[in-house]
C-alpha positions in Angstrom: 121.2 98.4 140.4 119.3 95.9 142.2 118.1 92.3 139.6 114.7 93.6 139.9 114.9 97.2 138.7 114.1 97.9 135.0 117.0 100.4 133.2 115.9 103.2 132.3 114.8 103.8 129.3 117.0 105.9 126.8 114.7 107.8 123.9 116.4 107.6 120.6 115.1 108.9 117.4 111.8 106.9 117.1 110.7 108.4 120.5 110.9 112.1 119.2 108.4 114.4 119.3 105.8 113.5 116.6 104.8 117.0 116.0 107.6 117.5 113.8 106.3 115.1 111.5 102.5 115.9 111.3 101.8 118.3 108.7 103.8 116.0 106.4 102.0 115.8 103.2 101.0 112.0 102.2 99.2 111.1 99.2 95.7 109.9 100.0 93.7 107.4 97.6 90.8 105.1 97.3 90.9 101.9 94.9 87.6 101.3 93.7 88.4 98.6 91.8 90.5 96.8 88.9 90.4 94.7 85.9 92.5 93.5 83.3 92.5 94.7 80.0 95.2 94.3 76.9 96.2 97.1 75.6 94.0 96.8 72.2 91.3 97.8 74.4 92.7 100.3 76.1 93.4 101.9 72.9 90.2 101.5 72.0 88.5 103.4 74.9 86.8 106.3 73.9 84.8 108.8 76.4 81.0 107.2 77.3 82.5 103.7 77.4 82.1 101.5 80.6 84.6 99.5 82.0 83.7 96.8 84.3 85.6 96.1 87.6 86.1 92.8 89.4 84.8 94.2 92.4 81.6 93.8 93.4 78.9 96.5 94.6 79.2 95.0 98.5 83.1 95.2 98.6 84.7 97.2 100.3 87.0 100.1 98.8 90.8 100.6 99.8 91.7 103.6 101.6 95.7 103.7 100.5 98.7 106.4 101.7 101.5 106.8 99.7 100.3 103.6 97.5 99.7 101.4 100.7 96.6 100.0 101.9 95.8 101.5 105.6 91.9 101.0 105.7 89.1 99.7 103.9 85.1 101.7 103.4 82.3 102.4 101.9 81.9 104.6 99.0 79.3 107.5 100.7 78.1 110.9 99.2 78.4 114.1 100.9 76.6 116.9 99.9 77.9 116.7 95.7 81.2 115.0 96.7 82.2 111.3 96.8 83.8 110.2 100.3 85.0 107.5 102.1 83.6 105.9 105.4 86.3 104.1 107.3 84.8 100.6 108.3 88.1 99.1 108.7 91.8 100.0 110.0 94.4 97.5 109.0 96.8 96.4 111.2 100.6 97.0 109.8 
């Protein structure tokens, strides 16, 4: 093989054929929000109480798989369900 040739490549497992792995089932969720509470409070919660999130209304929300952050949105309505619209992917 001459200096300026390239080898060629050999595919190993992480070249494989992605169809195999895309009807995997992931876990998809959006973080809305968070606070802190102690767990007095918590106890105390009853239904009709408000909690307050350190997150305000212009933040975006976090679009997570599998309890990892992938993307970042906006909260949107679609006919009576809430939604997601991407506005950000984030890099790995």
């Amino acid at each position: 093989m001459d200096a300026s040739e390239t080898p060629p490549k050999e595919s190993g497992p992480a070249e494989g054929n992605l169809d195999l792995i895309l009807d995997v089932e992931m876990e998809v969720s959006v973080q809305l929000g968070s606070c802190t509470m102690t767990m007095g409070e918590v106890l105390n919660l009853s239904a009709g109480d408000v909690v307050q999130l350190q997150q305000k209304k212009s933040e975006p929300v976090l679009l997570c798989l599998n309890d990892k952050v992938v993307a970042r949105g906006e909260v949107v309505v679609v006919e009576d369900n809430l939604g997601i619209k991407i506005t950000e992917m984030l890099n790995s």
